[in-house]
N, C-alpha and C positions, 0 to 999 in steps of 0.2 A: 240655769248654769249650763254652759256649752262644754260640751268634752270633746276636743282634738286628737284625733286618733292616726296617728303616721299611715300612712299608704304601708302595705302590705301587713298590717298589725291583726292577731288574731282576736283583739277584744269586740270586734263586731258579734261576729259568731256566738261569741259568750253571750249573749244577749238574745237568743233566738233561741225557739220554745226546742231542743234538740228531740224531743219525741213526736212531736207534731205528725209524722210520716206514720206513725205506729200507734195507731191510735187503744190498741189492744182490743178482748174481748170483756163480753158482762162479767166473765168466770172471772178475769186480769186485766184489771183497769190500770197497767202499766205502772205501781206504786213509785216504783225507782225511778221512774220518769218524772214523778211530782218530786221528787225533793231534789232533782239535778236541774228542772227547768231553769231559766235564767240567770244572772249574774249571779257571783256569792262574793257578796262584800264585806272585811272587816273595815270596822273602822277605829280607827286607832288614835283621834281626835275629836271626841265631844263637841269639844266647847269651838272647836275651827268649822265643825259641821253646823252648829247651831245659829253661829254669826250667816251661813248660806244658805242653811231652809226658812224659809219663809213661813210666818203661820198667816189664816185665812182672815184675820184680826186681829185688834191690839188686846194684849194682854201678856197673861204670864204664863209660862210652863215649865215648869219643875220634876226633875226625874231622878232615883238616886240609884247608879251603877254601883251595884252589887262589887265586883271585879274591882271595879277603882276606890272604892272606900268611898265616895263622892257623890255630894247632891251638885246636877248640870240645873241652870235655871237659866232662860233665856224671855225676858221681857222687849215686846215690839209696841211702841207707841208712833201708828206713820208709817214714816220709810229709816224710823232709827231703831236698829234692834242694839238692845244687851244684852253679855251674855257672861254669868259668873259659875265658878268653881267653888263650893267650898267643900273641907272633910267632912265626913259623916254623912249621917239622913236627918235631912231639913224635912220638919213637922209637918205634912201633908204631900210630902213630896211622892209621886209613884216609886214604888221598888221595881227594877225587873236588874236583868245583868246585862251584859257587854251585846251579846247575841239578841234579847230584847227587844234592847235599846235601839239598835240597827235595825233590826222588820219595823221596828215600828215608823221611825224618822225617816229611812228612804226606802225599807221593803214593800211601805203597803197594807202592816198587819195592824189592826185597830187593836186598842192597850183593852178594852172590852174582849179580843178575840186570846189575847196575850193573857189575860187572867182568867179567862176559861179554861185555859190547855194550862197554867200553873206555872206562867214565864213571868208572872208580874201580879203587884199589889196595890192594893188602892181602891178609896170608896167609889159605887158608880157613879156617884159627881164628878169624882176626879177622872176617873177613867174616859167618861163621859167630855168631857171636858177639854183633857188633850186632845181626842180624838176630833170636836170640833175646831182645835185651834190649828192641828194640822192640813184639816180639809181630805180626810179619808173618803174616796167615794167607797160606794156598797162593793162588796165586792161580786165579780161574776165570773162564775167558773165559765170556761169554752169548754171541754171534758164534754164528747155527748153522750157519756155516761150515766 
């Protein structure tokens, strides 16, 4: 997906590591610095998101937003993806909420690292599972902490 960003527009910047310069010491490994890094995205449309991430293979993935009452399911067979809404939690579907749901689909955060830290539910199949349908690489801190 391409994003067009007008000449003199400040979302570049948003986008860039802002502690980078400040690398801190061993005592202060700049904490505030990890949770302001990069963009902060809400997303306020599932199911419009879903029709535009791609997963790394055909299949299904199912996720149920806490916040919206709502299991998001998006199935890719090819180059035709689906993508339905319905209420409730659909039976194997992952839990997490609104915030989740976003690290997960364009932050980065694998639903493994999301149900460590207590932001989401679901067997490590399933967990497992999404994380391969998204195509999560490992993650690697730059921090030469």
């Amino acid at each position: 997906t391409w994003l067009e960003v007008p000449y003199g527009s400040h979302l570049p910047q948003t986008l860039f590591d802002i502690d980078a310069l400040r690398a801190g010491t061993s005592d202060w490994e700049h904490p505030v610095g990890m949770l302001t890094t990069g963009a902060m995205v809400r997303v306020l449309d599932f199911a419009a998101l879903l029709e535009l991430r791609p997963l790394t293979r055909d299949g299904t993935l199912a996720f149920y937003v806490a916040n919206d009452d709502a299991t998001y399911s998006v199935t890719q067979h090819g180059a035709i993806r689906s993508v339905t809404k319905s209420g409730g939690h659909t039976s194997g579907a992952l839990k997490t909420s609104a915030a989740g749901a976003s690290s997960f689909l364009i932050g980065g955060v694998s639903p493994l690292a999301l149900a460590a830290a207590g932001q989401a539910e679901g067997t490590i199949a399933a967990l497992e599972h999404a994380t391969e349908l998204v195509g999560l690489a490992p993650f690697f801190g730059c921090d030469p902490f």
